[in-house]
N, C-alpha and C positions, 0 to 999 in steps of 0.2 A: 389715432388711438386704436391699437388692436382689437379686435373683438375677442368676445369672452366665451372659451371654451369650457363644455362641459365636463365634470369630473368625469362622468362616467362614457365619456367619448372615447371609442377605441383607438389606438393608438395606430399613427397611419392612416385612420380616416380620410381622406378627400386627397390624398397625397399621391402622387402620380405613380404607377404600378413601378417597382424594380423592373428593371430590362432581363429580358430571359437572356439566361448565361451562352453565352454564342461556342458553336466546336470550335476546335483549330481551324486552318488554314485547309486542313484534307477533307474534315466535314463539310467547307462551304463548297468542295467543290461541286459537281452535278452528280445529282443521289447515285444515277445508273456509276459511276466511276469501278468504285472499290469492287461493288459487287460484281460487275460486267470482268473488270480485270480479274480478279480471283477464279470468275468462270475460267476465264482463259488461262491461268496457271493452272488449272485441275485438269483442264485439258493435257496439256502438254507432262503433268505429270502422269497420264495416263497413257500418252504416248511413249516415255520414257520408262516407261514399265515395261511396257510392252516389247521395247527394243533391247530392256535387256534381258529377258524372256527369251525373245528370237537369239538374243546374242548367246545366249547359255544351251541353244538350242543346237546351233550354229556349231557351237566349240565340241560337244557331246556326239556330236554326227560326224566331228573334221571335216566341215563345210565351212571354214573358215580359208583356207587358201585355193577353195575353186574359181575367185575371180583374181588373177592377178598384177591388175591395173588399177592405177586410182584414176576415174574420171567423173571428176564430179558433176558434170552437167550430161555430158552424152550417156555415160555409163548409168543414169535412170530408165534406157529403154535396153530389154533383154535381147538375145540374139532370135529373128525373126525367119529364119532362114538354114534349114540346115547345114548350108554352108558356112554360116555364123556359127553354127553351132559348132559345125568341126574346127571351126577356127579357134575358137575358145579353148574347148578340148586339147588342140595342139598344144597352145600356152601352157595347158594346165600338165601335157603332159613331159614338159620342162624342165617341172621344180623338183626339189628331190621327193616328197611326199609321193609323187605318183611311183617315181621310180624304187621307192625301197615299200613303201605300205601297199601301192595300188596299181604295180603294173597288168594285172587282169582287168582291171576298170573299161567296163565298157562304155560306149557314149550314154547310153540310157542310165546309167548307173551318178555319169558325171553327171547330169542335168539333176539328179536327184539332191546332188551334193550344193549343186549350181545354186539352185532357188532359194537356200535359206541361206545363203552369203548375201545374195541378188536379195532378197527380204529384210534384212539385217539393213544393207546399205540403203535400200528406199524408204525404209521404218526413219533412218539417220536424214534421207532428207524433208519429207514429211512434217518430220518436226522443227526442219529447219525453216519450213516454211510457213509452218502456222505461227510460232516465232515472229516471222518477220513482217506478216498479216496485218499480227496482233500487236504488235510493236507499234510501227509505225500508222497503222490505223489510228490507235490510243493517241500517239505523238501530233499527228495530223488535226485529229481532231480537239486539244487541249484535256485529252481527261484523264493525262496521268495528274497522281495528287502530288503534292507539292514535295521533292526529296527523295521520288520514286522513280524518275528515269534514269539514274545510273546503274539502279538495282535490278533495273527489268534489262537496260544496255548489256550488263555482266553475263547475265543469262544468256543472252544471244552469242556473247564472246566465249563464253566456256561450253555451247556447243558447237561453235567454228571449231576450239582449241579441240575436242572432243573428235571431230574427225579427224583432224590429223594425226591425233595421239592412235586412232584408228588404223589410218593407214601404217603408221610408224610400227604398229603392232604387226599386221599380216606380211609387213616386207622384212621382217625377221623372218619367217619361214621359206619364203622364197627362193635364199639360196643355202650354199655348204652343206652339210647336213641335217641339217633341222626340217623336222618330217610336222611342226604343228610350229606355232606362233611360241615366241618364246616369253616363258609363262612370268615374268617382272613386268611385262612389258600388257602383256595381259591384265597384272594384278592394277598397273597403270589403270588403264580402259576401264574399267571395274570401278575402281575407286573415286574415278573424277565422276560418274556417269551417279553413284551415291551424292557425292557431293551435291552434283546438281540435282538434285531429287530433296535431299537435306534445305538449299534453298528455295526450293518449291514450294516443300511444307513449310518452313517457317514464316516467307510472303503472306502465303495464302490462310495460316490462323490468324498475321495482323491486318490481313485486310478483313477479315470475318467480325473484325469488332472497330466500332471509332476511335479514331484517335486520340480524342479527349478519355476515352474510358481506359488504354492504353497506358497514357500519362497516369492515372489515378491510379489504375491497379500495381503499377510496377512502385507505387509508393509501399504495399502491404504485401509487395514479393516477398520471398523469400532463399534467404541469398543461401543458407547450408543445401539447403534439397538443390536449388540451379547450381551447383557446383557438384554436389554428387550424381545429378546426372547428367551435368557437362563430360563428368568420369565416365559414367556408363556408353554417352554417346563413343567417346574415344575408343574406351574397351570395344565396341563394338563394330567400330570400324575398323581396326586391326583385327578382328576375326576376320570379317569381308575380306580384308585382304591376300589374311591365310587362307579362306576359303577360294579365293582366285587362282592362288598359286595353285593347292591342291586339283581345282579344275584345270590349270594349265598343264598339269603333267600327270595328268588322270591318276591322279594317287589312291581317290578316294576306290577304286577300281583295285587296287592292291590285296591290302591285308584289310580284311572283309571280318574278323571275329573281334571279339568285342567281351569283356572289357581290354581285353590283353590283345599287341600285335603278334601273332605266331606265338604266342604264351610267353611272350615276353613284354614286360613294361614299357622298358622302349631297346628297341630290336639294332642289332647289332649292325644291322649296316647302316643306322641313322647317320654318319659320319665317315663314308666312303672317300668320298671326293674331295681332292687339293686344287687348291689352298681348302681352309676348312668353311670358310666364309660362302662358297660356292653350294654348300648343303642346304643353306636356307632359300635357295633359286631353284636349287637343280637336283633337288634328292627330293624323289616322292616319299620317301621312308618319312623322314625328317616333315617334310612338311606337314604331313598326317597327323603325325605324332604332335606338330604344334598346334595346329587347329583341333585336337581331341583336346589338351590340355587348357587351349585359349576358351572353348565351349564351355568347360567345367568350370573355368573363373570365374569367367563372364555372370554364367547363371547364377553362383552364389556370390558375385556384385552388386548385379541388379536384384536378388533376392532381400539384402541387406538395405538397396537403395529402398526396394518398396517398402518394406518394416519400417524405414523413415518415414517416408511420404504417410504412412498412417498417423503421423503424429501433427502432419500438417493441418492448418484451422482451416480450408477451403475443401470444401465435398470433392468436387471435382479433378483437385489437384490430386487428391488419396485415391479416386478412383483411377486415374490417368496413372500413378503411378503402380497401382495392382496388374491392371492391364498389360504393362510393360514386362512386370516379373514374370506375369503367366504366359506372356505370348511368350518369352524367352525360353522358360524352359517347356514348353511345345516343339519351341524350336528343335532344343536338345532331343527330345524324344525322335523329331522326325528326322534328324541327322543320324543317330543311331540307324535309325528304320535303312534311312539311304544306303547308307557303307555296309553292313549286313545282308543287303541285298544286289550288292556288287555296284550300285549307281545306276539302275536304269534312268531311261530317257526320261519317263513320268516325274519318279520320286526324285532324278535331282534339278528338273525344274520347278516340282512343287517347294521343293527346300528351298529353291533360289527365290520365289514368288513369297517365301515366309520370311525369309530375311529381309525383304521389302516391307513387309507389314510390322514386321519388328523394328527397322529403322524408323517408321514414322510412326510408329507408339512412344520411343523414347526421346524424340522430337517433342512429338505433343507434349510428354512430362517433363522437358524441362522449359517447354514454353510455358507451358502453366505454373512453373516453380517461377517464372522471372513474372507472367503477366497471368497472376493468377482470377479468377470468375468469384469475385464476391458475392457471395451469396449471404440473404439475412436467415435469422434462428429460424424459420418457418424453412429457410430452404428452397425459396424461394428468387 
């Protein structure tokens, strides 16, 4: 016969605790995982800043075809010897660049041009080596999380693909007449070198939170806002690209007045060169003009996208997407400033340094549109 419980017995009384709710599968791995990994993407995206900094450095200076070998292992150590030196030089004085831009070039003059090609390609392997560190380090030791070594594998393979697309780029200039790198091949380099920056950032905000909380939040995502700034992301990588081109054929260096080119809207030899299809590659006029008018889009894009994002319920997600519209048209300001001022070395790698920070502003918003930070009414 059962025994006789009390009315006023709490319910559950004597009854063995619920089991605390366990993470997935990437929570149970070892705490240091996510976080130790994450260190190491921040790393590398800080390396990949940086290289394309030197690379924007590089292209600004036409120090992009002072080395012109690919040697990936020996070509880490510089020429040590004046005789190296001259040796170099002779190469360089070869291609057509020296001969139509720089037949006064002296040797002290090539070494100047030398060092930030020579910096460029050591920045490229550097990071290929922390990469491979941190890779198989994590591998070796079981702490990638569960679903995460293909995604960190990628990384590795798209900066393999990254120096080739490299090399593929400076040995357009090497021969015929082509006095710089030819600039599709450029906007190439450029755009994959985003890309992998794009997946850096996005790793590295879902490893900043667990993966149970992941699952949870992407229940109360919000699918309009991740679609209008999956748009914006787009919008904003076809600027990068215009903006490639334009640094490939030093356009921004052109027509310098502003709002109008030569007081004209768009200037009459935007459309010189046959077939017509060749204007969008090889007409500075043209490309100018499209990255002036892809800027203007862009920023009343993302101006629209953020006026959304304020109607969004999450704090953070409205703040992420204010950030994005402002960095944006910052941007526009200091593109102005640039071209106006003919492109110096400064302002257009400060520009290229702000396009980096406005890529991963509108990263952030739409990671936070897909896995938004719930917060409660205190805000807390």
């Amino acid at each position: 016969m059962s025994q006789k419980r009390s009315i006023f017995e709490e319910v559950g009384q004597g009854a063995k605790p619920a089991a605390r709710p366990q993470g997935g599968m990437i929570d149970a791995r070892p705490k240091g995982a996510r976080a130790a990994i994450r260190v190491w993407l921040l790393v590398l995206f800080a390396l990949v800043w940086a290289m394309i900094l030197v690379g924007g450095a590089t292209r600004l200076t036409d120090s992009g075809l002072s080395i012109t070998e690919w040697k990936p292992v020996t070509g880490a150590l510089p020429p040590m010897s004046e005789a190296a030196w001259s040796e170099e030089f002779q190469k360089y004085q070869q291609i057509p660049q020296f001969e139509i831009m720089n037949p006064d070039m002296t040797l002290e003059d090539f070494k100047g041009i030398y060092w930030w090609e020579w910096g460029h390609r050591q920045l490229g392997r550097v990071i290929g080596l922390i990469w491979a560190l941190g890779f198989f380090g994590f591998l070796v030791t079981k702490r990638i999380p569960t679903g995460w070594t293909p995604r960190l594998l990628a990384l590795g393979a798209l900066g393999g693909l990254q120096g080739a697309i490299g090399w593929w780029m400076v040995s357009s200039g090497l021969g015929g007449e082509m006095v710089s790198v030819a600039s599709y091949r450029l906007a190439t380099h450029l755009g994959l070198a985003f890309v992998i920056l794009a997946l850096i950032t996005w790793y590295a905000l879902m490893l900043g939170r667990r993966e149970s909380d992941l699952l949870q939040s992407r229940r109360v995502g919000e699918a309009k806002l991740f679609s209008l700034s999956t748009g914006v992301m787009h919008f904003a990588f076809l600027q990068i690209i215009l903006g490639a081109l334009v640094a490939g054929l030093d356009a921004g260096r052109g027509y310098t007045d502003w709002p109008t080119m030569g007081g004209e809207f768009l200037p009459s030899e935007a459309f010189d060169l046959t077939p017509v299809w060749k204007n969008l590659f090889e007409n500075p006029v043209l490309t100018q003009f499209l990255h002036r008018m892809a800027g203007y889009a862009l920023v009343l894009f993302a101006a629209f996208a953020a006026f959304r994002g304020r109607r969004s319920a999450h704090p953070k997600t409205q703040t992420a997407f204010l950030w994005m519209g402002a960095m944006l048209l910052m941007q526009l300001a200091l593109g102005i400033t640039t071209l106006v001022n003919g492109a110096p070395l400064h302002l257009g790698l400060i520009h290229q340094a702000a396009a980096v920070i406005v890529w991963v502003l509108v990263i952030r918003a739409r990671f936070l549109a897909r896995y938004p930070l719930v917060t409660s009414i205190r805000g807390a």
